[in-house]
C-alpha positions as CSV (number, residue, x, y, z in Angstrom):
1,X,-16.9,-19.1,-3.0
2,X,-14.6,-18.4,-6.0
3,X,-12.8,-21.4,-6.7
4,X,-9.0,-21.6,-7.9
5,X,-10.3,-22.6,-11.4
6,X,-12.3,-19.2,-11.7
7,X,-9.5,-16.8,-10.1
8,X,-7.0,-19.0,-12.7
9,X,-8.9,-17.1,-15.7
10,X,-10.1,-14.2,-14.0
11,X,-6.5,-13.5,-13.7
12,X,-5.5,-14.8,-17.0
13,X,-8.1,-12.3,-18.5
14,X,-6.8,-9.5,-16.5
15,X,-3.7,-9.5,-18.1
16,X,-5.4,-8.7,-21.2
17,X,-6.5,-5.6,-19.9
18,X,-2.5,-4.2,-19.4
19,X,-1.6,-4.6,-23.1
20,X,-5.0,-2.9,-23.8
21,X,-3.9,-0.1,-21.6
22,X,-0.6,0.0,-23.2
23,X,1.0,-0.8,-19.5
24,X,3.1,-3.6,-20.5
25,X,5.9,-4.0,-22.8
26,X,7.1,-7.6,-24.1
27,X,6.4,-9.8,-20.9
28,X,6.8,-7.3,-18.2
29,X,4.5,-7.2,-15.4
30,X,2.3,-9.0,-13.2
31,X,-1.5,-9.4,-11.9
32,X,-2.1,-11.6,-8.7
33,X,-5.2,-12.7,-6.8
34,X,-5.8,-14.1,-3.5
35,X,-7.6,-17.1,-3.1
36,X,-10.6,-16.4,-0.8
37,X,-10.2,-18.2,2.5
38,X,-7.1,-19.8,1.9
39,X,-3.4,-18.6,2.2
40,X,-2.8,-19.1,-1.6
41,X,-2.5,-16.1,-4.3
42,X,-2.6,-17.1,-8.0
43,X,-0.2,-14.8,-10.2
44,X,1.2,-14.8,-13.7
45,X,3.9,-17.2,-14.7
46,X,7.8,-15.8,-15.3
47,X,8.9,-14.6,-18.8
48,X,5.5,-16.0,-20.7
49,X,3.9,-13.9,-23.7
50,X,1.2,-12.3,-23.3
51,X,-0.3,-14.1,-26.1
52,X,0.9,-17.0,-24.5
53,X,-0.8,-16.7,-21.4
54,X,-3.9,-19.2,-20.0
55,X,-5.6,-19.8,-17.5
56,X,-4.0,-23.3,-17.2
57,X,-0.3,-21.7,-17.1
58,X,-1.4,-19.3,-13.9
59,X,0.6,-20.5,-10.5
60,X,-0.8,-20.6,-7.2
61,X,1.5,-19.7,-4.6
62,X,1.4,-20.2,-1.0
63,X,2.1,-16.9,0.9
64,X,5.5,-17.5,1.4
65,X,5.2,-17.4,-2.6
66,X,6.6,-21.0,-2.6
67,X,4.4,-22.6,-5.9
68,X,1.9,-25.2,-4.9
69,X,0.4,-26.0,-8.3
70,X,1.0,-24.8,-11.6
71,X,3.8,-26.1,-14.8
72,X,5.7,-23.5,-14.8
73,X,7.8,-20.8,-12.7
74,X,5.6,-17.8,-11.0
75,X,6.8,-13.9,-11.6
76,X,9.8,-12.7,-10.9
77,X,8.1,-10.4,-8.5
78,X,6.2,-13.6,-6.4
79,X,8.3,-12.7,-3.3
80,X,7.2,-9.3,-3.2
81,X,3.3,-10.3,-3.9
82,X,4.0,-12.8,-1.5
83,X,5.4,-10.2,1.4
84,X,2.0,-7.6,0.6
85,X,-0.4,-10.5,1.2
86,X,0.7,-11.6,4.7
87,X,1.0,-8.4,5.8
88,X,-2.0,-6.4,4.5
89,X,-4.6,-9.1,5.0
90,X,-7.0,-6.2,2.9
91,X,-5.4,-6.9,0.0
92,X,-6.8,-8.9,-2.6
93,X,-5.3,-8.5,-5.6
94,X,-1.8,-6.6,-6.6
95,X,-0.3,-5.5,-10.4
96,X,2.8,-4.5,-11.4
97,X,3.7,-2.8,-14.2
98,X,6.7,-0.6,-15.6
99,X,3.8,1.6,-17.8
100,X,6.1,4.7,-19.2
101,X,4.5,7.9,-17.8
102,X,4.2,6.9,-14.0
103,X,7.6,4.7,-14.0
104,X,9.3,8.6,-15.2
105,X,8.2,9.6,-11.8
106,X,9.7,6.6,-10.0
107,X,12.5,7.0,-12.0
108,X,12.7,10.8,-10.9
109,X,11.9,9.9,-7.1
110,X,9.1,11.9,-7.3
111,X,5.3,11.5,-5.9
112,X,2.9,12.5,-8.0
113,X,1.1,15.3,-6.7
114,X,-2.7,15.4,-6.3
115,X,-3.8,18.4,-8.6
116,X,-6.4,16.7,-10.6
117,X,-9.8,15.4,-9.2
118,X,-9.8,11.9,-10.7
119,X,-6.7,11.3,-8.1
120,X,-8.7,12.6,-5.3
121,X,-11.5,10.1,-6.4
122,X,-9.0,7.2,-6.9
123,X,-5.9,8.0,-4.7
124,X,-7.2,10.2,-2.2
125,X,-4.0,12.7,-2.2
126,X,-0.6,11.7,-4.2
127,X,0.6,8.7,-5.4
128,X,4.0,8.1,-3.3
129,X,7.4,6.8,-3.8
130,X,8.4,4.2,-2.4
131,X,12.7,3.3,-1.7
132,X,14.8,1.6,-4.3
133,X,15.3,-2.3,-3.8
134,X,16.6,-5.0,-5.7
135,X,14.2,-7.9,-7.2
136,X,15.0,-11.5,-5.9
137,X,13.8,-11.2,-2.3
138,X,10.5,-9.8,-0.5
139,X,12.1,-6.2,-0.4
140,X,10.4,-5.0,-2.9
141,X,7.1,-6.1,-0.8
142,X,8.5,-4.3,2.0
143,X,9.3,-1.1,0.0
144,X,5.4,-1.2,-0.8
145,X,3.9,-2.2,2.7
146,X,5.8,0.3,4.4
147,X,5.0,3.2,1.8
148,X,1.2,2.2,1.6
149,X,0.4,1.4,5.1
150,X,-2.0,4.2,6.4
151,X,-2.2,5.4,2.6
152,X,-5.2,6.2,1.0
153,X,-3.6,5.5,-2.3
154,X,-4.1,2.2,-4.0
155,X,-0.5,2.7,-5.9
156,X,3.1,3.3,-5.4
157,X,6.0,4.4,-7.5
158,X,8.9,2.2,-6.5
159,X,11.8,4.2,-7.1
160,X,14.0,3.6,-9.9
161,X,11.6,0.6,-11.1
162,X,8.0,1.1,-11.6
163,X,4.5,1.1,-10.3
164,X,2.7,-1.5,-7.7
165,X,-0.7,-1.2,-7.2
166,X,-3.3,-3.4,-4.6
167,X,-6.8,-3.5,-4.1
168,X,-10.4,-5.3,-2.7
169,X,-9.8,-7.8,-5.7
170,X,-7.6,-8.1,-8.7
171,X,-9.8,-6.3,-11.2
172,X,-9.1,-3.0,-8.6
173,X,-5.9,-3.1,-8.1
174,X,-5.7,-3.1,-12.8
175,X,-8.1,0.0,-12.4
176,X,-5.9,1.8,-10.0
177,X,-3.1,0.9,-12.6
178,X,-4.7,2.3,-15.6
179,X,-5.5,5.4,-13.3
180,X,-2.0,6.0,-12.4
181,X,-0.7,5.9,-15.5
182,X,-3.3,8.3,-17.1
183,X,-3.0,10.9,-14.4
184,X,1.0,10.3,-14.2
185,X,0.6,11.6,-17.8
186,X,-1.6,14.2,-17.3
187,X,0.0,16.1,-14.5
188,X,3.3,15.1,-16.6
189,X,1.8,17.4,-20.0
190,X,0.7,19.7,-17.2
191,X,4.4,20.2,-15.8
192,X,4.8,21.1,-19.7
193,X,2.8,24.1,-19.8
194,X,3.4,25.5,-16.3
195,X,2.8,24.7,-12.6
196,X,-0.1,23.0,-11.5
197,X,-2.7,24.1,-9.0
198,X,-2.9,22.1,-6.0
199,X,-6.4,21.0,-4.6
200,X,-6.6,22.2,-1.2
201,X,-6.6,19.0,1.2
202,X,-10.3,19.1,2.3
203,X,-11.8,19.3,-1.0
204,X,-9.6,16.0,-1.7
205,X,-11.3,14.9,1.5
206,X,-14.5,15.3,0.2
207,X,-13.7,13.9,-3.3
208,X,-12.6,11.0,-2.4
209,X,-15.2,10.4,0.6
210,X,-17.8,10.9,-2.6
211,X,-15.7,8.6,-5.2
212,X,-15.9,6.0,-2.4
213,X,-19.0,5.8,-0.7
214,X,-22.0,7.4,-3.6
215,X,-20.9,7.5,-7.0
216,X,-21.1,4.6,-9.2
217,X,-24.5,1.9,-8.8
């Protein structure tokens, strides 16, 4: 079983992966993991560098994000972790991000639309919005259970803020951040030139059936 040692740098090292995406800016943003078998999440510690950041200075968090070990303050956006973990027990591992391309279409109010193949494969249709709410409390966790409960997409655009992303694990829930932001930029250029083609819903069907169940090893 992974211990809370292990998830402390998996996490840690993670974070590494959002500045090398270009995701982040300054100390914005978040990864968070559950801790197998136990109601604790480990997440990134409020206002810290980047640079800054080890595996030492990650906080573990009950699920009622309440810290349970760790120097410093957890995220902002613990609450909000917090809120996704008790109530999509599925979930193990969540990112937030305010990456420029996809956080235009929250900003817009505006769900992505699935006219590209690599979001069939990740998203299984379009990303969503999600409703506008203020950081502080768990309504930003709301805002996301609501909008991806019964979803087949791993990320949400919360409107007026930015993107949220879950998945199986931490490292899935950076992946389907990466992917959102390269496909909100794609279908963004695309908007550019002219209106995009839809994929017609059972081909997405099958795309996605495909991404999830054969390719890869």
């Amino acid at each position: 079983m992974t211990t809370i040692d292990e998830l402390r740098r998996t996490v840690c090292d993670l974070h590494a992966e959002l500045t090398r995406n270009g995701l982040v800016s300054w100390t914005a943003g978040n990864v968070s993991a559950r801790v197998p078998g136990a109601d604790l999440f480990v997440i990134k510690p409020s206002g810290v560098s980047y640079d800054d950041l080890t595996p030492e200075s990650m906080v573990v968090c009950d699920l009622d994000g309440t810290p349970v070990d760790g120097d410093l303050s957890p995220s902002s956006d613990t609450d909000a972790h917090a809120y996704v973990y008790r109530n999509l027990p599925e979930v193990g591992g969540q990112v937030h991000t305010h990456s420029t391309y996809a956080t235009a279409w929250a900003a817009r109010a505006e769900p992505i639309p699935c006219v590209l193949t690599a979001m069939a494969d990740e998203f299984g249709g379009e990303i969503p919005v999600g409703p506008f709410a203020l950081i502080g409390d768990d309504s930003i966790g709301r805002g996301i259970v609501e909008t991806l409960k019964g979803h087949r997409s791993p990320a949400v655009l919360m409107r007026n803020h930015g993107v949220f992303t879950i998945g199986k694990d931490a490292r899935a829930a950076v992946k389907a951040a990466v992917m959102c932001e390269d496909v909100a930029r794609t279908v963004h250029v695309t908007r550019q030139l002219g209106e995009p083609v839809p994929i017609p819903a059972e081909d997405i069907d099958r795309l996605y059936d495909r991404y999830q169940n054969v390719y890869g090893q």
